[in-house]
C-alpha positions in Angstrom: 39.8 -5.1 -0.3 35.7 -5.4 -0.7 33.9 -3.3 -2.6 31.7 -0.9 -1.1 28.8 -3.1 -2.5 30.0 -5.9 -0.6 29.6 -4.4 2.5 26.6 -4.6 5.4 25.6 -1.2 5.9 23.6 0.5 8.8 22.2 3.7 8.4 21.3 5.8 11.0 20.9 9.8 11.9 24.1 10.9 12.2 25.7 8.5 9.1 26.6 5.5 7.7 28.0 2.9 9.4 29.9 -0.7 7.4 28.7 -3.7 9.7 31.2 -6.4 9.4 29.4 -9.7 9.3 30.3 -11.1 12.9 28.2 -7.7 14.0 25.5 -7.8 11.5 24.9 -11.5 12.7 25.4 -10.9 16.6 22.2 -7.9 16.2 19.8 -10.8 16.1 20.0 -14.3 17.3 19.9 -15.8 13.6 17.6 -18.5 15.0 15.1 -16.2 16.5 14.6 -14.7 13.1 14.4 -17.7 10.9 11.8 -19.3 13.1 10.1 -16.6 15.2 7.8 -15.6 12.9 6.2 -18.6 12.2 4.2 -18.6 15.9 2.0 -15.7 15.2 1.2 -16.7 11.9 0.3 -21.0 12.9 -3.6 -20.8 12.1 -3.7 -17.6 9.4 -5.9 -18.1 6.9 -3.4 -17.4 3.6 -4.0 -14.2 1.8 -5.2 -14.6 -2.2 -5.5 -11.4 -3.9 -7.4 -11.5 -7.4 -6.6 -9.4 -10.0 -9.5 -6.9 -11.0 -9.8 -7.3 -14.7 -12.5 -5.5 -16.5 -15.1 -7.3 -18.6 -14.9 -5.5 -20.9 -12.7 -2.9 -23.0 -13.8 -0.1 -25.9 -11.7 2.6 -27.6 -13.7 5.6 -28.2 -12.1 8.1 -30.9 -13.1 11.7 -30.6 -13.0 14.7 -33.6 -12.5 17.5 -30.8 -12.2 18.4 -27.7 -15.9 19.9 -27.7 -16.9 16.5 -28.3 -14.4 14.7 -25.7 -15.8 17.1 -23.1 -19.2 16.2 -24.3 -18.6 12.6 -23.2 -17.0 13.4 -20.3 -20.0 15.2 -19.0 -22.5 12.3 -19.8 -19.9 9.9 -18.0 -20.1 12.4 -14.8 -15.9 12.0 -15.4 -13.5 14.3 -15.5 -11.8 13.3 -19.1 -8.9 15.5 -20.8 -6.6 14.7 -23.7 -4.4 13.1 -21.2 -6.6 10.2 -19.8 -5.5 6.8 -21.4 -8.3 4.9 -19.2 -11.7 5.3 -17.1 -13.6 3.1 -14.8 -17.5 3.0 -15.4 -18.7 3.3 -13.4 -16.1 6.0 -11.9 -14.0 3.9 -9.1 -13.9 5.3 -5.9 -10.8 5.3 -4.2 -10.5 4.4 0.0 -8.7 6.7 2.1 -7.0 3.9 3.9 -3.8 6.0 5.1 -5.5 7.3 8.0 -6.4 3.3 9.6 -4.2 1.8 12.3 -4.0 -1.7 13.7 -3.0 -2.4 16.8 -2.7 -5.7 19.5 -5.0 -5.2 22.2 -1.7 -5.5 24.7 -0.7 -1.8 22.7 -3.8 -0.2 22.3 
């Protein structure tokens, strides 16, 4: 007998259901998958993502929190005895949740 870890599983509303291999393979025409794919992406330019390393790194030590808060308030950053790192100047963050993309065909 498998183990339950050797097992295709499907998981949908109502449960779980163990594919056996023959049904897991007849889902998708296995050749359609492997090869598909690589139409829409002919021509893409590839996708290179840099790391964003600072330039430059400082530890700053602080006596009190008087003082901490001091700093704070010259940065313009919200600073607590919490905060292992800050961005200066302070990073602002994209809401990019609320963007879609769609193909004209689906718009």
């Amino acid at each position: 007998m498998n183990s339950l870890l050797d097992k295709k599983w499907l998981v949908g509303i109502t449960g779980v259901i163990i594919l056996s291999d023959d049904k897991q393979n007849n889902l998708f025409d296995q050749e359609e998958i492997k090869e598909d794919w690589r139409k829409d992406w002919d021509g893409m330019p590839e996708f290179e993502q840099y790391p964003k390393e600072a330039y430059h790194k400082i530890i700053v030590r602080f006596d009190s929190e008087e003082e901490l808060q001091s700093f704070a308030k010259i940065l313009g950053q919200d600073i607590n005895n919490k905060t292992k790192s800050i961005w200066h100047p302070k990073l602002k963050f994209a809401n990019h949740f609320n963007k879609r993309y769609f193909d004209k065909d689906e718009s």
